[in-house]
KETITI-263075 format. One record per residue (C-alpha): x, y, z; residue number from 1. Coordinates in steps of 0.25 Angstrom, whole numbers, plus 5000, padded with zeros to 4 digits. Example, Ala and Ser with C-alpha at 12.3 -4.5 7.8 and 13.67 -1.06 7.14 Angstrom:
! residues 2
x  y  z  k
5049  4982  5031  1
5055  4996  5029  2
END
This chain:
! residues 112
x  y  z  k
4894  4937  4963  1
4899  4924  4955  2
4889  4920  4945  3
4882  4906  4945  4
4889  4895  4941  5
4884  4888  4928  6
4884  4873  4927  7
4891  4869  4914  8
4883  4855  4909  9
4888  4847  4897  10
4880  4838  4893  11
4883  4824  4883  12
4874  4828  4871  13
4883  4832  4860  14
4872  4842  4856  15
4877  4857  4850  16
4865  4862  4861  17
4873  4856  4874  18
4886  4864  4866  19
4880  4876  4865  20
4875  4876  4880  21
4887  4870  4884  22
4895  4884  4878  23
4883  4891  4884  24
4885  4888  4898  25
4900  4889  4897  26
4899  4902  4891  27
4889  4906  4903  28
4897  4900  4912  29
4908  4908  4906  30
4903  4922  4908  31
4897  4920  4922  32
4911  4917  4926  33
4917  4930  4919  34
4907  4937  4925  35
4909  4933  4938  36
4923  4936  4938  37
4923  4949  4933  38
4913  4952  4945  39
4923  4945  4954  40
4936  4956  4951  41
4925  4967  4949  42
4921  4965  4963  43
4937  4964  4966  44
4940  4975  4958  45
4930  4984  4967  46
4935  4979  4978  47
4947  4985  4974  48
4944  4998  4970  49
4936  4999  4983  50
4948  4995  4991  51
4957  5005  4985  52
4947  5017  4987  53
4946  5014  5002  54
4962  5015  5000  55
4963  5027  4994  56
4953  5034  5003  57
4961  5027  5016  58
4975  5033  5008  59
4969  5045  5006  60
4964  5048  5020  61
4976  5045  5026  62
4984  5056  5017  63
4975  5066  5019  64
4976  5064  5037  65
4988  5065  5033  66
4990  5077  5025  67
4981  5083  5037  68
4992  5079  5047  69
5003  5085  5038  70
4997  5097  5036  71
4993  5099  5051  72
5011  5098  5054  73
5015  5105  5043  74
5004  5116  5049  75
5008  5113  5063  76
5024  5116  5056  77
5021  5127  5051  78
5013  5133  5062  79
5025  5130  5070  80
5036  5136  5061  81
5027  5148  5059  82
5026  5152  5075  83
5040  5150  5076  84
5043  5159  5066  85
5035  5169  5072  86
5042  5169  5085  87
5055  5168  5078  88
5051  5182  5070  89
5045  5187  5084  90
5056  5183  5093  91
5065  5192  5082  92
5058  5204  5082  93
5058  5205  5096  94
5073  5203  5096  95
5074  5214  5084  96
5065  5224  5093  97
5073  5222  5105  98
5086  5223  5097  99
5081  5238  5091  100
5076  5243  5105  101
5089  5241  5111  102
5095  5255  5112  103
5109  5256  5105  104
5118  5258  5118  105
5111  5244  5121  106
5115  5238  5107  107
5130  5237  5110  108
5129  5230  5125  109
5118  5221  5120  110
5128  5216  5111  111
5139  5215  5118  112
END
């Protein structure tokens, strides 16, 4: 929103009255630009701030999708190394029972 604009007006009398007015409409005129700037870089400033924000959300989203993915593979991982450990441990007790069934006359010509 810019201020009005004042009209500066001089007029030819020598008079300390149309001084006085004259450094009265400067000053006015003065301030309303002052002002009028320092609404202008407030509305930029908010603007900015506003425009960051959205950033950090947009950032912020995207890092949390994808933490959710990496978590989901490093569980899918894990769930893959922990079922192959089990049939690894399964897989060698079944070798280790077979191995103590065997009778001992069996032992030599199993290893031969």
């Amino acid at each position: 929103m810019k201020a009005p604009k004042n009209d500066l007006k001089v007029e030819k009398t020598e008079s300390p009255k149309s001084l006085v007015h004259l450094a009265l409409d400067a000053a006015d005129r003065g301030q309303s630009t002052a002002l009028a700037v320092l609404q202008d870089a407030r509305g930029e400033v908010r603007t900015a701030i506003e425009n960051g924000i959205e950033l950090a959300e947009k950032l912020s989203a995207g890092v949390l999708r994808f933490a959710r993915k990496l978590v989901a593979k490093i569980d899918e991982a894990a769930n893959d190394g922990l079922t192959a450990t089990e049939r690894a441990l399964s897989a060698t007790v079944e070798k280790a029972k077979e191995t103590t069934t065997k009778s001992s006359a069996e032992l030599p010509a199993a290893a031969a």
